[in-house]
C-alpha positions, 0 to 999 in steps of 0.5 A, a space after each residue: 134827017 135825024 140828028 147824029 151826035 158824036 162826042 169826043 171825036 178825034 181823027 179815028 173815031 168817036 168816044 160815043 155816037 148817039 142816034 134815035 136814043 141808041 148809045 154807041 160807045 168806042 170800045 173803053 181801055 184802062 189807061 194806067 196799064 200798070 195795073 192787073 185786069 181788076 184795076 184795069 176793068 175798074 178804069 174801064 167801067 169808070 170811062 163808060 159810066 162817064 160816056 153814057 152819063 155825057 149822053 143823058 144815060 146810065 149802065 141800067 140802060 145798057 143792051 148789049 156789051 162786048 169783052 175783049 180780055 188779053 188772057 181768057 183766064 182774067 174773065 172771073 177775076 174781071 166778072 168780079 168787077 163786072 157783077 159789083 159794078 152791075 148790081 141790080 142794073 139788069 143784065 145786056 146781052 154780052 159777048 166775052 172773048 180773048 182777042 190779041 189786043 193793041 198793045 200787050 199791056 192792055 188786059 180788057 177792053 170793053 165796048 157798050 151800046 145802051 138806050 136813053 
């Protein structure tokens, strides 16, 4: 049987899983939800640089990507973030969408699956 790894697990969910050299990792939220979607994408990317370098990977390995904005209308402001944090890394398939989010103050969730 192929080994799953899990880490940062708690009672909901797991940070990140990895299975066959795929990364899943848990959909990212900022935690100081006092600032604007560009420090709160700046967490977030933070985070998932942290869970996929946890996992022997980097965003250059990412495939695919899911956005989650509170207001539609933060997507250039969070792009903006998103494309310096990029660079040249190659670009993963992405979905971006406005969604109602678990609390009013988070702006930006983003969920990420990369290869190693």
């Amino acid at each position: 049987m192929t080994k799953i790894t899990r880490n940062a697990s708690n009672e909901i969910l797991s940070n990140s899983v990895e299975y066959h050299n795929f990364v899943f990792c848990a959909g990212m939220t900022a935690d100081d939800l006092s600032q604007d979607i560009t420090g709160q994408t700046r967490q977030v990317i933070a985070k998932i640089d942290a869970a996929l370098e946890t996992n022997g990977t980097d965003k250059t390995r990412l495939l695919t990507v899911q956005i989650w904005l509170k207001d539609i209308r933060d997507r250039d402001a969070m792009n903006k973030v998103w494309v310096e944090w990029l660079g040249d890394a190659g670009r993963p398939a992405r979905a971006c969408v406005e969604a109602n989010m678990a609390s009013s103050r988070h702006l930006v969730e983003i969920m990420v699956m990369a290869c190693k």
